[in-house]
matplotlib code that plots the C-alpha trace (Angstrom):
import matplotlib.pyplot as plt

x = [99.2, 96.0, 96.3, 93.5, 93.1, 94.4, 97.5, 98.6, 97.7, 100.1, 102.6, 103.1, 103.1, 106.4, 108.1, 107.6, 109.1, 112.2, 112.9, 112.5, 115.1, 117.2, 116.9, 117.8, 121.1, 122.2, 122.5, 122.9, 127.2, 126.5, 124.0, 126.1, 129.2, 127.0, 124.1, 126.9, 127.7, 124.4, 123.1, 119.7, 117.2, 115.3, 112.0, 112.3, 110.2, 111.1, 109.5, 106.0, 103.7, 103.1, 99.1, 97.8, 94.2, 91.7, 89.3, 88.8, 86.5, 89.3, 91.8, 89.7, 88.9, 92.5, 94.4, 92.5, 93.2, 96.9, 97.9, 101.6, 102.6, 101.9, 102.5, 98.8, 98.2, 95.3, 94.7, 92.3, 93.2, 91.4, 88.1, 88.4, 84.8, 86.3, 83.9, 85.8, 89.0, 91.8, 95.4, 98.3, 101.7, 102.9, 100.1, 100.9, 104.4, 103.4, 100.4, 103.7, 105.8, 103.0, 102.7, 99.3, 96.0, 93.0, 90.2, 85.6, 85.4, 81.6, 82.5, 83.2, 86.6, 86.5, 90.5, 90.8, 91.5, 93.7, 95.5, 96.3, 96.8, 99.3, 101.4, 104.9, 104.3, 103.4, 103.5, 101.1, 98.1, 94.7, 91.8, 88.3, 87.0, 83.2, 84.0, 81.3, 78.5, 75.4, 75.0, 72.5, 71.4, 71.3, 69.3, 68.1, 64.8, 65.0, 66.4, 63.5, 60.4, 59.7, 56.0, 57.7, 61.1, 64.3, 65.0, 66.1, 67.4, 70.8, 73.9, 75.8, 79.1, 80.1, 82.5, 85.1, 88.2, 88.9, 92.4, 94.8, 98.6, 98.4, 98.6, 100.2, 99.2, 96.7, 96.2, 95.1, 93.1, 91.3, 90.7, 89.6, 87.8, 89.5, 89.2, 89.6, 86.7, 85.7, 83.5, 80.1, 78.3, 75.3, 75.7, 75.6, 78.8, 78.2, 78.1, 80.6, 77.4, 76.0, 77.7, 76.9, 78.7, 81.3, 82.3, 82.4, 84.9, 87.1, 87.0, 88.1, 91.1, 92.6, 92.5, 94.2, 96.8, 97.3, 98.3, 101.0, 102.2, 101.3, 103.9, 101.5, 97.8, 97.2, 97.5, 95.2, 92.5, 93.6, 92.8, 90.1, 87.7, 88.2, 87.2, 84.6, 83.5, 82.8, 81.1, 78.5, 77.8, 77.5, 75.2, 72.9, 72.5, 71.4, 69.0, 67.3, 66.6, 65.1, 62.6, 60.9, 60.9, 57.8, 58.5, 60.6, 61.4, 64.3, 65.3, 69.1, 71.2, 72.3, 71.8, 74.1, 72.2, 70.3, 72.5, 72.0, 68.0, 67.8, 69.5, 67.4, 64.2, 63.6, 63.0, 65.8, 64.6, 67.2, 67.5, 70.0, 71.8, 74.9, 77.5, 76.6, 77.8, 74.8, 72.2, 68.5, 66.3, 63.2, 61.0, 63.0, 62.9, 59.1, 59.0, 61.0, 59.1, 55.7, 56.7, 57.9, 54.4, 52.5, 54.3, 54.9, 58.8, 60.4, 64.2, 65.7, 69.6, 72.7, 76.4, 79.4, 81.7, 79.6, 77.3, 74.0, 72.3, 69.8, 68.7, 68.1, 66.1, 63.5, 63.6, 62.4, 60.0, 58.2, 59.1, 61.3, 64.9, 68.4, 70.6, 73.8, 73.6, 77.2, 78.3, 81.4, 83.3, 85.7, 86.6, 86.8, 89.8, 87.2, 86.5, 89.8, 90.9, 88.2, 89.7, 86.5, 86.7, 83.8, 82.8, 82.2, 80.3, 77.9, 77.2, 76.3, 74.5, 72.4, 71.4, 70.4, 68.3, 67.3, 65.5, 64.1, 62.9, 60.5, 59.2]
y = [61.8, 63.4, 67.0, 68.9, 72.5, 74.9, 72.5, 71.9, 75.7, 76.5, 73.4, 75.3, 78.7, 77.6, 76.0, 79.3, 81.3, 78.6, 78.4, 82.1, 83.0, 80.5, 82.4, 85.5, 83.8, 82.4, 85.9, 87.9, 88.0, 88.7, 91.9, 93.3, 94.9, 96.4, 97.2, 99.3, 101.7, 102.3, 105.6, 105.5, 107.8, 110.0, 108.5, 104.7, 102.3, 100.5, 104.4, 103.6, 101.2, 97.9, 97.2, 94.2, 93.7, 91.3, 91.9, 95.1, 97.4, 97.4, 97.9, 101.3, 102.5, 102.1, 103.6, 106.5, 107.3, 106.4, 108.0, 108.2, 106.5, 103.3, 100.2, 98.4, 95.1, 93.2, 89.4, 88.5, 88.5, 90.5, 89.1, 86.2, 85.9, 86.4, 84.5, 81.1, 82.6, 81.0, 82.3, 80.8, 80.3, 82.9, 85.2, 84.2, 85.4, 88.5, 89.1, 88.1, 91.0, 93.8, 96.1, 96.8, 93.8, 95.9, 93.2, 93.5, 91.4, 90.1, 86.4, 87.6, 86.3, 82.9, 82.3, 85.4, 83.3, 80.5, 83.5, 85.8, 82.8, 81.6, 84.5, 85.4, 89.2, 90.6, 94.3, 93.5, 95.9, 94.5, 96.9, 95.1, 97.7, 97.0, 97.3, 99.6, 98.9, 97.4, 93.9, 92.7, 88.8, 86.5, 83.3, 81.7, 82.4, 85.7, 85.9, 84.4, 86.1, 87.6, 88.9, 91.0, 91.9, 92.0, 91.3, 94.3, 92.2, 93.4, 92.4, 94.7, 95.0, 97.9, 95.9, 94.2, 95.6, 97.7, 97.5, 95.4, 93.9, 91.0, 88.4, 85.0, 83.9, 82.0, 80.6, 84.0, 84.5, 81.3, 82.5, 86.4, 85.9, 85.6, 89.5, 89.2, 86.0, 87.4, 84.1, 85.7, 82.8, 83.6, 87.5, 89.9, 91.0, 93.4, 96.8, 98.2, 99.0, 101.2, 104.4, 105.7, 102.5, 102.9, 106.1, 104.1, 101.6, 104.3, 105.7, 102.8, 102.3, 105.7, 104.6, 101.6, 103.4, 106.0, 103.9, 102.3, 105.3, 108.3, 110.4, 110.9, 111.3, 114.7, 113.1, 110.1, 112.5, 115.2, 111.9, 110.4, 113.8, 114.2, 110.4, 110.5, 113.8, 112.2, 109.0, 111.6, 113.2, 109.6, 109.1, 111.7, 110.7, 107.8, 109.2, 111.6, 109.0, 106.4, 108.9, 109.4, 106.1, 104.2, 101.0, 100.2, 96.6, 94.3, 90.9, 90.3, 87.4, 87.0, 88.8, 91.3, 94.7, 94.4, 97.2, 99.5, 98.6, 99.4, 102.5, 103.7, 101.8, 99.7, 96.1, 93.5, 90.0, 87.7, 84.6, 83.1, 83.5, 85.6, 83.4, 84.2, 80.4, 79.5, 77.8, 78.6, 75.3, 74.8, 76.5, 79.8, 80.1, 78.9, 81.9, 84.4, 84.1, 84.4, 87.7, 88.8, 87.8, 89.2, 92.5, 92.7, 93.1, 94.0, 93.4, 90.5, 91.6, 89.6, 90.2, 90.3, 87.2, 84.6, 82.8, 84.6, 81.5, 81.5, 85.2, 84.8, 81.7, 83.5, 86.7, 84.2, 82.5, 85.9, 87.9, 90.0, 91.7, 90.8, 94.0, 94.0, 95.4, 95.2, 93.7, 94.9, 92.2, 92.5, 94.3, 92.1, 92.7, 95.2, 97.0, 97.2, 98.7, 101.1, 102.8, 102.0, 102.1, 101.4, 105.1, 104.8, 100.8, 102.3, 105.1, 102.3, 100.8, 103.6, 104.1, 100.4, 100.4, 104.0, 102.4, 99.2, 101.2, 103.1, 100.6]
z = [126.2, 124.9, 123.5, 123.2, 120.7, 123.1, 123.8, 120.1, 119.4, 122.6, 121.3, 118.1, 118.7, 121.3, 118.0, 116.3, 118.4, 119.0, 115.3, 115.2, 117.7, 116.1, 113.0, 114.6, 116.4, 113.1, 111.6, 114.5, 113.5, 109.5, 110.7, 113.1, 111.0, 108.1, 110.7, 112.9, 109.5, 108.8, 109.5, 111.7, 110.6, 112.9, 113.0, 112.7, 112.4, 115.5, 117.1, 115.9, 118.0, 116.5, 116.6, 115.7, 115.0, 114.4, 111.4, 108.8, 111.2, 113.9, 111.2, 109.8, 113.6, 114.6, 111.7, 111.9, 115.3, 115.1, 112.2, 111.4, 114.8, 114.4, 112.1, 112.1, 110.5, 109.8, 111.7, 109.1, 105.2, 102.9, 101.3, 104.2, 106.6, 109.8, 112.3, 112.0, 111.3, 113.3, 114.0, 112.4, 114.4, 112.4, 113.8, 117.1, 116.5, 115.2, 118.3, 120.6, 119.0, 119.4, 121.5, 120.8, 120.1, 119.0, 118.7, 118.6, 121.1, 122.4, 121.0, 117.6, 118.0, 119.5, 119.1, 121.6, 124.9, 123.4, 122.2, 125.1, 127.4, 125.2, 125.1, 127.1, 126.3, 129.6, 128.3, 125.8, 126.0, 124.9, 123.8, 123.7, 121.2, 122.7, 126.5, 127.8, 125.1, 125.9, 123.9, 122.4, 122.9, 119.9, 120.7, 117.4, 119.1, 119.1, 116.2, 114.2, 116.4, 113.3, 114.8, 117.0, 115.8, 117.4, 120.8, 122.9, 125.7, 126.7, 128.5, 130.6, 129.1, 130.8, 133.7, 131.8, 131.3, 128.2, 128.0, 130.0, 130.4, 130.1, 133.1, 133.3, 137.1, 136.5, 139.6, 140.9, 137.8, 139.0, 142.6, 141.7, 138.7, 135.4, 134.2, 130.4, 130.1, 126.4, 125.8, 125.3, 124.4, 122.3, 122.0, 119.0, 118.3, 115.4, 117.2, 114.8, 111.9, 114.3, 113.5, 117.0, 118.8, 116.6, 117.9, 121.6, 119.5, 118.3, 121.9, 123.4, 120.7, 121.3, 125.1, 124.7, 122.3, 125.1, 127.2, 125.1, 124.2, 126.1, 125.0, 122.0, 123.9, 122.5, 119.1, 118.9, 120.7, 118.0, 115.3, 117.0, 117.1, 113.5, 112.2, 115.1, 113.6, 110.2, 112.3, 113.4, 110.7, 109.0, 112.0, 111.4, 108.1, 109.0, 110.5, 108.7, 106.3, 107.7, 109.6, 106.6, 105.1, 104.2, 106.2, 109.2, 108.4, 106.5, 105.6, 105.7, 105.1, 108.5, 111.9, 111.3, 111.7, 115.0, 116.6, 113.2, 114.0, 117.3, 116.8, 114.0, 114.6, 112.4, 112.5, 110.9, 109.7, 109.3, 107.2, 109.5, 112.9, 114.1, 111.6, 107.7, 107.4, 109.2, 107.5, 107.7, 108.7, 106.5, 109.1, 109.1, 105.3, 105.3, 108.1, 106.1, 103.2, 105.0, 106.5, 103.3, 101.6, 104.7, 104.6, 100.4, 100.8, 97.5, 98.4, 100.1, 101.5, 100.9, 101.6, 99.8, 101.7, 101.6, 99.3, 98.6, 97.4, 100.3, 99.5, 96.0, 96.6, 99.0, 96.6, 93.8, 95.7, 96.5, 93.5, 95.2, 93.6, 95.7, 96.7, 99.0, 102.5, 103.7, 107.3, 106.3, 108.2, 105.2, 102.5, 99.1, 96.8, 94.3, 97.3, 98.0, 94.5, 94.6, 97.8, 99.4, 103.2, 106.5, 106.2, 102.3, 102.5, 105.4, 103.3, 100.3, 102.7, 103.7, 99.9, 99.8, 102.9, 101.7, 98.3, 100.3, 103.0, 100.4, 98.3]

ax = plt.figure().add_subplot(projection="3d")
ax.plot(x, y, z, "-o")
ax.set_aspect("equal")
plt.show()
């Protein structure tokens, strides 16, 4: 019999949850005695939603508009790159027990399908954070049209489903359309580094919290206006700066900051395609480095996940100086320790671009 991905991935995830229950069989008589004089508090954990979500940016998004409420944990580990991330069976389990999945969606996480279809959890509710958004397409000719920037070319987003229960028929699926298809082939999925279209994200996440658990509505909105309020204000500093900047254009590691340059108007160059583990052919660096002769760039962007080998070595061809402009897929463990959050990396960001952007 010939087993492909999806199968083993399904195989496995069934043997978790087997061994799991066994587990809890095992030790359901031992618990029960001392679990039955043990006082339960008030507020219990077992009261607060259990979100799961895939990468950092959902994690930041989410926890500020849940609060107290809920129990939210990370997919991907810290200081991990999360665009070839893969689930565990262990991850499975834990997406299984959720009551919440809070993932980017617009292909950044390929494992998404496999996933839900997998799952027994019909009351699960699923919150694409960039339903609604206009995306961006990402074709590696696009992405290299250095004479005349970024493409603008956009893909309506706007009717698939931003939160859903999910639905095991898949025979009907397969006769009305299959409503959460989230394989968006060659789009941008990085809409979370525009401040503005994060504010949509965080919209969308205290949706799809309000609908597993609307008992507390007033709340997420309550949480939601105050994070989106510092969004906005982040916004706006964004900008007032780059409107009176000397230049309008950048050179980044990867294609990471088209939605932050269409926003602002400026113009990204990137080095490589949508994945940072991407690397550049010959005739994109010889390309890159032309444009950054042509138009006397002084700083040549790298990121903090990956390897910025590539950067340096265009920055030394043309005399240039590295600096870090943050995608801020994930947080390393320094960041972590410094209490740095996406609110306090786009601000660092905004004094990086602001000092390339006046050279």
């Amino acid at each position: 019999m010939k087993f492909n991905k999806k199968s083993a991935l399904a195989l496995l995830f069934s043997l978790t949850l087997i061994v799991a229950g066994c587990g809890q069989n095992q030790s359901a008589s031992d618990s029960s005695t001392s679990s039955a004089n043990t006082p339960v508090p008030a507020e219990t954990e077992e009261a607060k939603l259990n979100v799961e979500v895939s990468f950092y940016p959902m994690y930041e998004f989410t926890k500020n508009v849940a609060g107290d409420l809920a129990n939210v944990h990370t997919l991907v580990p810290a200081g991990m790159e999360p665009h070839d991330w893969e689930p565990t069976p262990q991850d499975m389990a834990s997406i299984e027990k959720a009551d919440v999945l809070v993932y980017n969606g617009a292909g950044m996480e390929s494992w998404i399908d496999q996933v839900t279809d997998s799952l027994s959890n019909s009351k699960l509710i699923q919150v694409e954070a960039s339903h609604g958004i206009d995306l961006l397409e990402g074709s590696e000719e696009d992405e290299h049209d250095h004479e005349h920037g970024d493409t603008t070319d956009t893909h309506d987003h706007a009717d698939e489903a931003t939160t859903e229960e999910h639905d095991h028929d898949h025979d009907a699926e397969a006769e009305e359309g299959h409503t959460h298809d989230h394989d968006h082939g060659g789009l941008d999925p990085h809409v979370w580094l525009s401040p503005a279209l994060a504010v949509k994200e965080v919209r969308n996440i205290e949706a799809g919290l309000a609908q597993a658990a609307p008992e507390h509505a007033d709340q997420f909105k309550q949480n939601a206006d105050a994070y989106i309020a510092k969004l906005e204000a982040l916004d706006q500093d964004f900008k007032a700066t780059v409107a009176d900047s000397k230049r309008k254009d950048f050179i980044t590691q990867h294609a990471a900051f088209g939605y932050l340059a269409q926003e602002y108007g400026l113009q990204q160059v990137p080095i490589a395609g949508l994945s940072p583990e991407q690397e550049p052919s010959a005739a994109q660096m010889a390309s890159v480095i032309d444009f950054a002769k042509e138009h006397q760039v002084k700083t040549i962007f790298f990121e903090t996940l990956v390897s910025s080998k590539v950067s340096e070595t265009i920055a030394n061809e043309v005399g240039a100086k590295t600096a870090v402009l943050n995608p801020i897929e994930g947080l390393t463990e320094e960041e972590i320790a410094a209490g740095m959050d996406y609110i306090g990396v786009m601000r660092q960001n905004l004094e990086a671009l602001k000092l390339a952007l006046n050279e």
